[in-house]
TIMI-2910 file (N, C-alpha, C, CB; in pm, 1 decimal, decimal comma, always signed):
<rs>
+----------+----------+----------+----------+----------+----------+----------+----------+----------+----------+----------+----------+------+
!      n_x !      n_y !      n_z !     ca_x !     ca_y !     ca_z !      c_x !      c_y !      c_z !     cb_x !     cb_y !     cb_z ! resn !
+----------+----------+----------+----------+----------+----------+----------+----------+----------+----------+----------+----------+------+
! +11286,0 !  +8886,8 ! +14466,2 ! +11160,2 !  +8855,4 ! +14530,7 ! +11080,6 !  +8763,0 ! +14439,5 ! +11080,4 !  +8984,3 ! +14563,5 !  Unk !
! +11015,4 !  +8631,2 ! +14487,6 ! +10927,3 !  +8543,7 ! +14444,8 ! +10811,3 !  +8615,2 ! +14415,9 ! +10907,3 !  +8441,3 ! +14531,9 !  Unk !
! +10732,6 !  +8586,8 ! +14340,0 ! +10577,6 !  +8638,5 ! +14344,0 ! +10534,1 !  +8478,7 ! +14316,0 ! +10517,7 !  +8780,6 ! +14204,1 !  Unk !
! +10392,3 !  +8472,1 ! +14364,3 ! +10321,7 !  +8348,3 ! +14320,2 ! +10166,5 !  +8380,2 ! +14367,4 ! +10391,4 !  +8201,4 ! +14394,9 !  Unk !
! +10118,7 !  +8322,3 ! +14266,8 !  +9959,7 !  +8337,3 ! +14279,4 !  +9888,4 !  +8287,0 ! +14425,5 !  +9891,6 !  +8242,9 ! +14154,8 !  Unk !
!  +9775,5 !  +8382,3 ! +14528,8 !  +9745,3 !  +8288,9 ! +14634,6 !  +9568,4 !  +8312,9 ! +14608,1 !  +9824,2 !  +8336,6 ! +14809,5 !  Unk !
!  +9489,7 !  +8232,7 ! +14570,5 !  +9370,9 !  +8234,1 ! +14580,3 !  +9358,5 !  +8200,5 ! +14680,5 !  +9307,3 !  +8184,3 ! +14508,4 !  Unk !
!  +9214,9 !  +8291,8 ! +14713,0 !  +9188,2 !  +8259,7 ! +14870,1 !  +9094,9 !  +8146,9 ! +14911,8 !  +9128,2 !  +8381,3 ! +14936,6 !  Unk !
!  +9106,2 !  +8081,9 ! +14814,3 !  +9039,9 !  +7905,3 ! +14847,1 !  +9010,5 !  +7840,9 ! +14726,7 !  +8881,8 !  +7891,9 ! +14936,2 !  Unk !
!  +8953,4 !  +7717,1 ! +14695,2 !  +8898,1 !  +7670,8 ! +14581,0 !  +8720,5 !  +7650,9 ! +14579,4 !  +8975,7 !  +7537,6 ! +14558,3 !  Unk !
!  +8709,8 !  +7810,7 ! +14580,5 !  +8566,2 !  +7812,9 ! +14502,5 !  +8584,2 !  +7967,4 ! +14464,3 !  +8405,2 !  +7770,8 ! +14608,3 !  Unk !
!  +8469,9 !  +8006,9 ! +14420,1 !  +8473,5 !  +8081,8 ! +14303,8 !  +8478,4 !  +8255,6 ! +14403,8 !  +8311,4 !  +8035,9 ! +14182,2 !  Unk !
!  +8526,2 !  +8321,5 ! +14352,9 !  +8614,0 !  +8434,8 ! +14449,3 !  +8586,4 !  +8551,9 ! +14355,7 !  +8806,3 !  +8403,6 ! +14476,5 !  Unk !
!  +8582,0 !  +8674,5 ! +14416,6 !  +8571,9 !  +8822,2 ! +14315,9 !  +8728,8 !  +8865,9 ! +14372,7 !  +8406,8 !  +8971,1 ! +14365,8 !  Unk !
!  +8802,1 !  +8885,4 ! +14257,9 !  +8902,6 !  +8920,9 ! +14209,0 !  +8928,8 !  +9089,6 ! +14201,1 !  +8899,1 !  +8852,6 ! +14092,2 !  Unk !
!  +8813,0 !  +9157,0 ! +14157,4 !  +8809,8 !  +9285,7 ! +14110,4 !  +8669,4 !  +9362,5 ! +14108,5 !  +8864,3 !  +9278,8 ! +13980,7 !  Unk !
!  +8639,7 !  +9444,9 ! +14168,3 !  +8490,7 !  +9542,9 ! +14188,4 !  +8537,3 !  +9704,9 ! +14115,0 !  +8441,7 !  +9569,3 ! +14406,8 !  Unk !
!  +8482,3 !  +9671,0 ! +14007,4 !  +8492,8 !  +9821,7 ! +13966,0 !  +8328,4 !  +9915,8 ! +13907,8 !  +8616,1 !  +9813,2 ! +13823,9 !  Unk !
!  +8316,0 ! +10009,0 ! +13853,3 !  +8176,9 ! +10106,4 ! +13885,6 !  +8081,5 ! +10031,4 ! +13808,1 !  +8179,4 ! +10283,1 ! +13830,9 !  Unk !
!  +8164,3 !  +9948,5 ! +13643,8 !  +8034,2 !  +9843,6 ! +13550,3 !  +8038,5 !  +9746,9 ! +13574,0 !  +8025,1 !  +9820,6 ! +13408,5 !  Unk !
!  +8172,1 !  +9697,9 ! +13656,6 !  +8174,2 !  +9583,7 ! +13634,1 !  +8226,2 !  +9475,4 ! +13754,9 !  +8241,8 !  +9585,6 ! +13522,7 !  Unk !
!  +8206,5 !  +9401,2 ! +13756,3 !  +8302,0 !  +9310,7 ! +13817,1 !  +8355,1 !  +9140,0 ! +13829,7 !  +8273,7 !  +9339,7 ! +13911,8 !  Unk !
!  +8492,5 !  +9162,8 ! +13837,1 !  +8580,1 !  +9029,3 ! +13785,7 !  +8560,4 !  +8901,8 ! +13886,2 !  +8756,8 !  +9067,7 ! +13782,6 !  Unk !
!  +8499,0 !  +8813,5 ! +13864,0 !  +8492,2 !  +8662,0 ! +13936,6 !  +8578,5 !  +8574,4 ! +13870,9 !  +8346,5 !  +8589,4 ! +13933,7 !  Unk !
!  +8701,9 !  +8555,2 ! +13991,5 !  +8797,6 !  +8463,1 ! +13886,1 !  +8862,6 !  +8554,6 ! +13820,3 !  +8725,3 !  +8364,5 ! +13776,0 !  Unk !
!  +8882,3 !  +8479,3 ! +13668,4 !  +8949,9 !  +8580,8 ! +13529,1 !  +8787,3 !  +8615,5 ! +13451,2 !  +9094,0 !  +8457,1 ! +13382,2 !  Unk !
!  +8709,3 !  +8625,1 ! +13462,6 !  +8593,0 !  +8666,2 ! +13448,3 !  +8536,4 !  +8791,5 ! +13426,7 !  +8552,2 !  +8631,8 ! +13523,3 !  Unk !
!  +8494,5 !  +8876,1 ! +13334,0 !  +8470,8 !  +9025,5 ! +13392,7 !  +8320,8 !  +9001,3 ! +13346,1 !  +8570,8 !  +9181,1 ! +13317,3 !  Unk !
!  +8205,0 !  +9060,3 ! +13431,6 !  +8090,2 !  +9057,0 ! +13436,5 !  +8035,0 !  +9252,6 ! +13452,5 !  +8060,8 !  +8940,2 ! +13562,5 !  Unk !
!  +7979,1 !  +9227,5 ! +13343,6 !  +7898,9 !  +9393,5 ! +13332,6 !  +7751,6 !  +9384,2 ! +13346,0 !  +7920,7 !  +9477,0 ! +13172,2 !  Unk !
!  +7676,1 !  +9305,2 ! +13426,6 !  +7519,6 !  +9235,3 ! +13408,5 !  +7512,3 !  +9194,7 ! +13522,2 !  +7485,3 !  +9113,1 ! +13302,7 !  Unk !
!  +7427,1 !  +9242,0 ! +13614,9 !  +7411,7 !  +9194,2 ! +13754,4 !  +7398,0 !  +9017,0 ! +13731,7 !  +7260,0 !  +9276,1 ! +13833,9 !  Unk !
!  +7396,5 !  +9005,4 ! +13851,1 !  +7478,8 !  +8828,4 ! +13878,6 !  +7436,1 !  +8777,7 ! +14037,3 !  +7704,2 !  +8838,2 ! +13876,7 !  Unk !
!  +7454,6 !  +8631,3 ! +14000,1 !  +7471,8 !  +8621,9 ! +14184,6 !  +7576,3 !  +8497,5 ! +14183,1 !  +7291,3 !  +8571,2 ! +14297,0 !  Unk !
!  +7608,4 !  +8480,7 ! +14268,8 !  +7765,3 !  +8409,1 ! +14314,9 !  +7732,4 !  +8382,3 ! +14421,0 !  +7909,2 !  +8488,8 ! +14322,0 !  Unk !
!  +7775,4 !  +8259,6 ! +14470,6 !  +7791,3 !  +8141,5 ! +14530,2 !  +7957,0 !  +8063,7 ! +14572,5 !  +7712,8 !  +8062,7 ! +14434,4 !  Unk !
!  +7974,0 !  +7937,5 ! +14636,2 !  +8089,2 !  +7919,1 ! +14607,0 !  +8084,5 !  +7831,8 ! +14482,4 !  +8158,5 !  +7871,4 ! +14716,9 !  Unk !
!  +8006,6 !  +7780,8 ! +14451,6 !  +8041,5 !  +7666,4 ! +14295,2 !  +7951,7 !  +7692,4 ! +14201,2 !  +8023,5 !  +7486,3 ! +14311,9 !  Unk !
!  +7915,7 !  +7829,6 ! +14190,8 !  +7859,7 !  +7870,0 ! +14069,3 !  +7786,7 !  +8048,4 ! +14088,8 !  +7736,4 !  +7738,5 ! +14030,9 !  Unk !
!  +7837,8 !  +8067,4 ! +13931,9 !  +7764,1 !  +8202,1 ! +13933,6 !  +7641,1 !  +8198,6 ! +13823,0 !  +7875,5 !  +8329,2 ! +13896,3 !  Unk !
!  +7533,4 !  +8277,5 ! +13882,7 !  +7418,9 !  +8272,7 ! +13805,7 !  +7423,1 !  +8386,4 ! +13739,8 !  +7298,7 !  +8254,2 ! +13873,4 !  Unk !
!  +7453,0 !  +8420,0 ! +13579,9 !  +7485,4 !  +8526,2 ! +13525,2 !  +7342,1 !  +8540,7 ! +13465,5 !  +7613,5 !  +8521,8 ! +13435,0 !  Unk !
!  +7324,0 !  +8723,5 ! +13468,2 !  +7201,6 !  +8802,6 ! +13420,8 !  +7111,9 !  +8806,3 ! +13475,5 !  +7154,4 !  +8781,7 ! +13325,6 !  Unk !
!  +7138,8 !  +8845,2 ! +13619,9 !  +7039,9 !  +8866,6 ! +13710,4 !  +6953,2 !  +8982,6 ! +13660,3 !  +7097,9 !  +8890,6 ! +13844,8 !  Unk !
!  +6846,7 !  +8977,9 ! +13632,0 !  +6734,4 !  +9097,1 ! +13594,8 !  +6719,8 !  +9204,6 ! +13657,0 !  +6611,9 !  +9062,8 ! +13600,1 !  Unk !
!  +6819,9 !  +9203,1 ! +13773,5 !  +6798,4 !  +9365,0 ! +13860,8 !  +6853,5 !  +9483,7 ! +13768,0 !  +6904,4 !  +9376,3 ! +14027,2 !  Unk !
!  +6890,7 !  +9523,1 ! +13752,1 !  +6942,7 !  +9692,1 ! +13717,7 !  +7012,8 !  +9792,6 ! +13845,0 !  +6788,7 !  +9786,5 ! +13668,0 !  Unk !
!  +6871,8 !  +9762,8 ! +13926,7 !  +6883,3 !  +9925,4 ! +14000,9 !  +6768,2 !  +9805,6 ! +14091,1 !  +6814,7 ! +10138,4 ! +13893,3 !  Unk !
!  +6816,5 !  +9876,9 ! +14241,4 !  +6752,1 !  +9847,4 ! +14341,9 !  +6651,6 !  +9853,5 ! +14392,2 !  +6782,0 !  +9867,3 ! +14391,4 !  Unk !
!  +6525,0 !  +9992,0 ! +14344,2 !  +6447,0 ! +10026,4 ! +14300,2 !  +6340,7 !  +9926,8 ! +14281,6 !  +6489,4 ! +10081,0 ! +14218,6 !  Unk !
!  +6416,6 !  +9827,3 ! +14170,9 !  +6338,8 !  +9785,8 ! +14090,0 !  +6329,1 !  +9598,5 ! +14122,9 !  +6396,3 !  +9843,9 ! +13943,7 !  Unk !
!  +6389,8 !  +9598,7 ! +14201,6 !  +6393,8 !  +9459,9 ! +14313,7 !  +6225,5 !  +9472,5 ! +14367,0 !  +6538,5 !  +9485,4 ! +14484,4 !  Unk !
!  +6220,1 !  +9308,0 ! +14289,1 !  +6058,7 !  +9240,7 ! +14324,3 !  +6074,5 !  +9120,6 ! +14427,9 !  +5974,4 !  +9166,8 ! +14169,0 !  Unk !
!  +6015,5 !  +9106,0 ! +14462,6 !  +5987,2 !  +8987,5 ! +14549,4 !  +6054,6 !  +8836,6 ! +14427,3 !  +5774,1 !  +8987,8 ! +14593,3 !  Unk !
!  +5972,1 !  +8811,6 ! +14336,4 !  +5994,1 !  +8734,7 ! +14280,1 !  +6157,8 !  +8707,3 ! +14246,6 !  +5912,1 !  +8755,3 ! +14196,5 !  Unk !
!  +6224,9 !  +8830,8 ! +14245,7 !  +6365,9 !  +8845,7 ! +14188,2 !  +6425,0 !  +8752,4 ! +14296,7 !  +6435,8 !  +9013,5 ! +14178,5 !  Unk !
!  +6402,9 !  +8706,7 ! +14418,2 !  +6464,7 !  +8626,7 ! +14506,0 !  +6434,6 !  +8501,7 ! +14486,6 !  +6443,2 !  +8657,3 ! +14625,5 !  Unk !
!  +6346,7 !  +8454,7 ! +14379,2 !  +6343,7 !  +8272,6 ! +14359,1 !  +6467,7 !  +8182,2 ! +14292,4 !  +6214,7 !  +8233,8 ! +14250,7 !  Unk !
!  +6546,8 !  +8315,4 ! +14205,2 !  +6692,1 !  +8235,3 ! +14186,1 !  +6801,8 !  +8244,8 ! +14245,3 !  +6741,9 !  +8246,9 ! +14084,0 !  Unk !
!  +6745,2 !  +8329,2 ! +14379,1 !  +6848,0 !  +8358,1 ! +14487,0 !  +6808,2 !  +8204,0 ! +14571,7 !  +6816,7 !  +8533,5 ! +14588,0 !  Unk !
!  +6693,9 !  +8193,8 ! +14606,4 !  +6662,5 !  +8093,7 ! +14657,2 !  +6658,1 !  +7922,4 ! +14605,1 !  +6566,0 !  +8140,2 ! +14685,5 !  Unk !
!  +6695,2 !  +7945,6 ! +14507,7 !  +6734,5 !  +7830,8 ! +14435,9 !  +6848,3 !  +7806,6 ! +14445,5 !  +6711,8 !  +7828,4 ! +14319,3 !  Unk !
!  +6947,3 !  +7896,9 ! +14541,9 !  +7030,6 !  +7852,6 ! +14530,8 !  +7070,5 !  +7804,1 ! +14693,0 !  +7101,5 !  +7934,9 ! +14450,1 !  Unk !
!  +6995,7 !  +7765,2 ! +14755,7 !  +6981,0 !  +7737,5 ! +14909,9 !  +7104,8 !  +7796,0 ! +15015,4 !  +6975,4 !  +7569,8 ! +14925,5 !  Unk !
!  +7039,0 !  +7944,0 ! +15015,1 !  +7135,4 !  +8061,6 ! +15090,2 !  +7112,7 !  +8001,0 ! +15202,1 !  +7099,2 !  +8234,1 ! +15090,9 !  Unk !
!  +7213,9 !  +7996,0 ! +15325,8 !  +7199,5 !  +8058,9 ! +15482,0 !  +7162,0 !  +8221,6 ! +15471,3 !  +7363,6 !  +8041,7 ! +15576,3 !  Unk !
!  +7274,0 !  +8292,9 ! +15414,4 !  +7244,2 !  +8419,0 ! +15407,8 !  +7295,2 !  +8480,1 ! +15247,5 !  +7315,2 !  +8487,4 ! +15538,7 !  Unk !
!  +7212,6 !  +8599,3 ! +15255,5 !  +7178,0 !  +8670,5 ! +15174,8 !  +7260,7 !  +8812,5 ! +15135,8 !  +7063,0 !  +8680,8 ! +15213,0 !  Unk !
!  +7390,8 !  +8818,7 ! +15065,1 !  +7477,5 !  +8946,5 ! +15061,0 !  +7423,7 !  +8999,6 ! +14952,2 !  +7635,6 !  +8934,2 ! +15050,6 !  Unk !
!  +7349,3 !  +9195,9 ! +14929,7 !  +7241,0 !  +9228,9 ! +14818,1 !  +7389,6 !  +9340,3 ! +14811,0 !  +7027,9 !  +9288,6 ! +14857,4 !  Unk !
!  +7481,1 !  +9374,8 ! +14701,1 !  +7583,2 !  +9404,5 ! +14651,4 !  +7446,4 !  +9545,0 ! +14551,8 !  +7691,7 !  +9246,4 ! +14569,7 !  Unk !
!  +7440,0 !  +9675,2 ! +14581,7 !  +7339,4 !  +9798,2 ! +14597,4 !  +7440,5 !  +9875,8 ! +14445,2 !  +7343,9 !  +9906,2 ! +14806,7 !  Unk !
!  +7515,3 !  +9832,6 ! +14402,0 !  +7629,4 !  +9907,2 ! +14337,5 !  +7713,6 ! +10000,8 ! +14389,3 !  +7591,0 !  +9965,0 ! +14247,2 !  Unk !
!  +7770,3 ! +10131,3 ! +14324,7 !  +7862,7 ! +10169,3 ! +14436,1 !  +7832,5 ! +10239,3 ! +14519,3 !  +7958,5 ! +10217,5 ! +14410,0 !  Unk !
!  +7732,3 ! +10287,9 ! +14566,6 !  +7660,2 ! +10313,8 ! +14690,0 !  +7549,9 ! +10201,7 ! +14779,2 !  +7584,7 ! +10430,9 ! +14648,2 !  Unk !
!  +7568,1 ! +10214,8 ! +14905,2 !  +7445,5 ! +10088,1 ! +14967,0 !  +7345,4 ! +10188,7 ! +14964,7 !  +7464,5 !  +9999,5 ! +15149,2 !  Unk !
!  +7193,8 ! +10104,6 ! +14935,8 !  +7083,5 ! +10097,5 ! +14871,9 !  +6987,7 ! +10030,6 ! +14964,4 !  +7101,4 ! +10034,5 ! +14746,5 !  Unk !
!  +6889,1 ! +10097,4 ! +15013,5 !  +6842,4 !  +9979,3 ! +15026,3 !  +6712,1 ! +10001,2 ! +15002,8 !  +6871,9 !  +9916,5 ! +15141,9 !  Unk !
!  +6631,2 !  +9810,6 ! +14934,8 !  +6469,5 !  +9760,7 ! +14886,4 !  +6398,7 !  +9806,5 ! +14984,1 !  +6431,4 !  +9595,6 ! +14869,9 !  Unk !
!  +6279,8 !  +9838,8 ! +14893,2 !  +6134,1 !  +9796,0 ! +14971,8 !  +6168,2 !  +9678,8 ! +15079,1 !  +6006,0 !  +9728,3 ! +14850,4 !  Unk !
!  +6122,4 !  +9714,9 ! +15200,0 !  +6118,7 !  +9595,5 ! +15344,0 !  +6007,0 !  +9526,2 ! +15277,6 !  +6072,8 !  +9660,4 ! +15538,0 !  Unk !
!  +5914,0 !  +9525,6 ! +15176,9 !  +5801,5 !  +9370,8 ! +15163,7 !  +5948,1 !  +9301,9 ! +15088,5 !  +5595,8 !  +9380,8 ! +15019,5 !  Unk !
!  +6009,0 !  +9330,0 ! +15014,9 !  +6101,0 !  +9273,7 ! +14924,0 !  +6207,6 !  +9180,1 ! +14993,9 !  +6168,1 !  +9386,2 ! +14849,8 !  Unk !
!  +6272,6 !  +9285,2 ! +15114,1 !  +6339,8 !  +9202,2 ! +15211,8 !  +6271,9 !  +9064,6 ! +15283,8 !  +6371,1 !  +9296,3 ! +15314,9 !  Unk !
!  +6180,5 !  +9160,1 ! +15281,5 !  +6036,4 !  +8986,5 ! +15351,8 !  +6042,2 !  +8878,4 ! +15308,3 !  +5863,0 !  +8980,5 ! +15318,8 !  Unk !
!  +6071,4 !  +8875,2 ! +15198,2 !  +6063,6 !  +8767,2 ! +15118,4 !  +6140,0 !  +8649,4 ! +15191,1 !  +6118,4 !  +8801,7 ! +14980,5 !  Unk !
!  +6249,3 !  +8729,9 ! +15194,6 !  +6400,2 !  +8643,8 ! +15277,4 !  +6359,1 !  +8639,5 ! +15447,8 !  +6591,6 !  +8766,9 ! +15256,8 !  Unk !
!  +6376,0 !  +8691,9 ! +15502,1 !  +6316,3 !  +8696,5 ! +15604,5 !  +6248,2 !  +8604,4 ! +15644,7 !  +6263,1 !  +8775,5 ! +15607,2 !  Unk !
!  +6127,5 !  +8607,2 ! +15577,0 !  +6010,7 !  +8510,8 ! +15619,0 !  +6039,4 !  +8346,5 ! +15611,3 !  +5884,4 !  +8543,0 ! +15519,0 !  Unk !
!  +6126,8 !  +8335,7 ! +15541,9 !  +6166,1 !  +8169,7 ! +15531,8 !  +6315,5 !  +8200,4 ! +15633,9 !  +6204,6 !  +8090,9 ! +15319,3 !  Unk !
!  +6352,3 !  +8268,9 ! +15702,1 !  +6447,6 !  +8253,6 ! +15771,3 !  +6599,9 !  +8290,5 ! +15757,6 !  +6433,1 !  +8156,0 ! +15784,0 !  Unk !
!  +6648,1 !  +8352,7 ! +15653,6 !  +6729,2 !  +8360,1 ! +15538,5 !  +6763,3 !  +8488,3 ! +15631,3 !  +6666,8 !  +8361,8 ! +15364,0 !  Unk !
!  +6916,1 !  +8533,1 ! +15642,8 !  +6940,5 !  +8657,4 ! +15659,4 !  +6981,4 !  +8734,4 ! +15564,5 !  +7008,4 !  +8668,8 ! +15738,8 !  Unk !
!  +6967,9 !  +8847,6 ! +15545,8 !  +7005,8 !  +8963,7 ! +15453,1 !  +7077,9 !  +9105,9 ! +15493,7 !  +6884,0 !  +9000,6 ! +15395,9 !  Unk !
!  +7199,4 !  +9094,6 ! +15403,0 !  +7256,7 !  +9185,2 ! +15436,0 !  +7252,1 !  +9305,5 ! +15309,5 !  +7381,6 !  +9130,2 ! +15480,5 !  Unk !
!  +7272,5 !  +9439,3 ! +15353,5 !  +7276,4 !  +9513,7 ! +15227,4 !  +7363,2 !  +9603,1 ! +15224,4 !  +7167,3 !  +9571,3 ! +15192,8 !  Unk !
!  +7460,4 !  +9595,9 ! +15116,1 !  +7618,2 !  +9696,4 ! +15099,4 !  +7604,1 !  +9745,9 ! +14983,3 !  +7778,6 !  +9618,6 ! +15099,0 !  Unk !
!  +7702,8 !  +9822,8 ! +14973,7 !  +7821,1 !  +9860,9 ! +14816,8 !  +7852,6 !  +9736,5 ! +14778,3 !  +7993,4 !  +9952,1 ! +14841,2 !  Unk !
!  +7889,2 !  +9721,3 ! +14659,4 !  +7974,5 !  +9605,1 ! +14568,2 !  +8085,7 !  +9570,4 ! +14603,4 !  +8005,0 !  +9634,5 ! +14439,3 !  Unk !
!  +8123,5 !  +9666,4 ! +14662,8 !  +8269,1 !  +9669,4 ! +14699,6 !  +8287,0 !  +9593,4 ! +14859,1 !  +8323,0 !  +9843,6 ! +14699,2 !  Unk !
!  +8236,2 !  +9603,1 ! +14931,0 !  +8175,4 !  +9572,1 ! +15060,4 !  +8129,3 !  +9419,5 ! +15065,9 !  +8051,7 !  +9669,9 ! +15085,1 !  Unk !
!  +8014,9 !  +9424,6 ! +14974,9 !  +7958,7 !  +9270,5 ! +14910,3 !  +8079,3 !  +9226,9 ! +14910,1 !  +7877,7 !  +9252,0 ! +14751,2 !  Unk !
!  +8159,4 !  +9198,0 ! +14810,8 !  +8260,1 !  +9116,2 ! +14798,3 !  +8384,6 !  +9082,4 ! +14886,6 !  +8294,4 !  +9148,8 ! +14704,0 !  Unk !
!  +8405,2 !  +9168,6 ! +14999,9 !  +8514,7 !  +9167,5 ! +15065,4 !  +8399,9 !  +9058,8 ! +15179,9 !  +8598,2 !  +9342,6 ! +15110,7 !  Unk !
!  +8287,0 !  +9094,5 ! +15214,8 !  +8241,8 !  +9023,9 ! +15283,7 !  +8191,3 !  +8842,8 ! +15225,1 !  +8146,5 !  +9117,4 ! +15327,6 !  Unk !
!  +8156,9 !  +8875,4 ! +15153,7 !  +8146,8 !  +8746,3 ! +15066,5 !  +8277,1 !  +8684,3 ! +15079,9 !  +8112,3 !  +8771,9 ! +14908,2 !  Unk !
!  +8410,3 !  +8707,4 ! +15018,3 !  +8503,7 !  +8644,6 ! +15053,8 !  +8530,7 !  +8612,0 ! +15244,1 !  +8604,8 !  +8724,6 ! +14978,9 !  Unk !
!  +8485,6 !  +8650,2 ! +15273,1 !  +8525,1 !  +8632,0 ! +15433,4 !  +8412,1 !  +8480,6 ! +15474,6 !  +8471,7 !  +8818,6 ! +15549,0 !  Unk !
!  +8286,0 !  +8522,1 ! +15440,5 !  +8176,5 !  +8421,4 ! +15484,8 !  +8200,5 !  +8261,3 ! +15350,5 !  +7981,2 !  +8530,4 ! +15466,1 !  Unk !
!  +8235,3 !  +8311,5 ! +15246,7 !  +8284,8 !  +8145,8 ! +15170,7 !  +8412,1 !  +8090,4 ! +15258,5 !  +8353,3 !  +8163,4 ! +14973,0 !  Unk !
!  +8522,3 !  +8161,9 ! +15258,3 !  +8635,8 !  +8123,2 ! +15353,0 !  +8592,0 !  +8001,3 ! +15446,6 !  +8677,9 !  +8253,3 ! +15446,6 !  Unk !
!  +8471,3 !  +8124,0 ! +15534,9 !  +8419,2 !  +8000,6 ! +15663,8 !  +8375,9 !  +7871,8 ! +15596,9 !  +8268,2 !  +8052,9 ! +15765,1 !  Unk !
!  +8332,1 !  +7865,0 ! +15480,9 !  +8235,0 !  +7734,9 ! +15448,5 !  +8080,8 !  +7779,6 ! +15414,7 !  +8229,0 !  +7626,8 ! +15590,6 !  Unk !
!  +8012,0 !  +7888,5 ! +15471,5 !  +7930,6 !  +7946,4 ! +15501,0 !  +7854,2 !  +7907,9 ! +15378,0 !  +7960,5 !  +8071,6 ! +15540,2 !  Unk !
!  +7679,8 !  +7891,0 ! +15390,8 !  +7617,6 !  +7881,0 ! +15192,0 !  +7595,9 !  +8025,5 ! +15213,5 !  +7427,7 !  +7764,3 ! +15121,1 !  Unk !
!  +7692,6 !  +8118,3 ! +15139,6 !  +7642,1 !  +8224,0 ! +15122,7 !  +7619,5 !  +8276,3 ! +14972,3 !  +7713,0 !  +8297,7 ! +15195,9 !  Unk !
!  +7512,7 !  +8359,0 ! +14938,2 !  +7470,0 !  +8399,6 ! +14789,0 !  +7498,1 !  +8542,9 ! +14796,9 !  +7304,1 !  +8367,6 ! +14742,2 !  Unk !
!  +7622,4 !  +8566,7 ! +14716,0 !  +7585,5 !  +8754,6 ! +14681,7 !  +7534,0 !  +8753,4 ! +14599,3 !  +7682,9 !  +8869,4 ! +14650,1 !  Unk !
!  +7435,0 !  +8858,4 ! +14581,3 !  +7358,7 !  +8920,8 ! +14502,2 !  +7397,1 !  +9052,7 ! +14402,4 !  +7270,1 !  +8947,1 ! +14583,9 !  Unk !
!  +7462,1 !  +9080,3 ! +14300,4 !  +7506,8 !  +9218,5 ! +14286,4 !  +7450,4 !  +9212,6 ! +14153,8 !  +7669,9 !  +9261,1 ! +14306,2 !  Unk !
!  +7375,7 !  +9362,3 ! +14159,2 !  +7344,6 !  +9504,1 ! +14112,7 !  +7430,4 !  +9586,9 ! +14037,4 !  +7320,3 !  +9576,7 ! +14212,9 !  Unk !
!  +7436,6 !  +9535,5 ! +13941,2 !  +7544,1 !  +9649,8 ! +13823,9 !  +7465,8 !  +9717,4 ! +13696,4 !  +7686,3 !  +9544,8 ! +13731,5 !  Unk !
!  +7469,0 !  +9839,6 ! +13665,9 !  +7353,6 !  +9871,0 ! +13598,1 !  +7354,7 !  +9801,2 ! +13439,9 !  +7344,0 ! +10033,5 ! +13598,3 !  Unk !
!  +7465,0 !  +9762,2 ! +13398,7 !  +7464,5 !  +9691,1 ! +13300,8 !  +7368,1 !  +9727,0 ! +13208,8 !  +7457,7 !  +9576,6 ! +13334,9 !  Unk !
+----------+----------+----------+----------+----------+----------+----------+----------+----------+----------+----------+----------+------+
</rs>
């Protein structure tokens, strides 16, 4: 039997979701993050979901989402609704999962082409 590597496209892909951490690429990330298809923004300031501000979405929004995947760690979580507002109010959809969830869906919506931003929450 052949084996051969199949990435599931050429942009940037989660590989691996585990409870600290998780692998983008050959990458392992223990520090919440957000991901994109052509770039990840490492050391996202979240922690814990809790603790999601309004403001915490200006480098989400810098990164000009259609929609919004919020990766809760390994349970879904979900913000304060003013927090969700944020997104909302400029039009932006938001979704909110597990990490594990985040990423299987994230891979499905880059596939399409889609500008999609996950957002993930690792307590790091």
């Amino acid at each position: 039997m052949e084996l051969s590597l199949q990435r599931p496209g050429n942009w940037l892909y989660v590989r691996h979701v585990g409870a600290d951490s998780i692998t983008v690429v050959d990458r392992e990330l223990r520090q919440s993050f957000l991901l994109c298809r052509d770039q990840a923004v490492e050391n996202w300031p979240v922690r814990d979901v809790a603790a999601l501000l309004p403001e915490h979405w200006d480098a989400v929004l810098a990164l000009q989402p259609e929609v919004v995947l919020l990766g809760t760690g390994a349970q879904q979580r979900f913000p304060q609704p003013t927090t969700l507002a944020t997104l909302l109010q400029r039009g932006i959809g938001c979704e909110v999962m597990h990490n594990a969830a985040c990423a299987r869906t994230y891979t499905v919506l880059s596939d399409e082409g889609r500008r999609v931003v996950a957002a993930f929450i690792l307590p790091g």
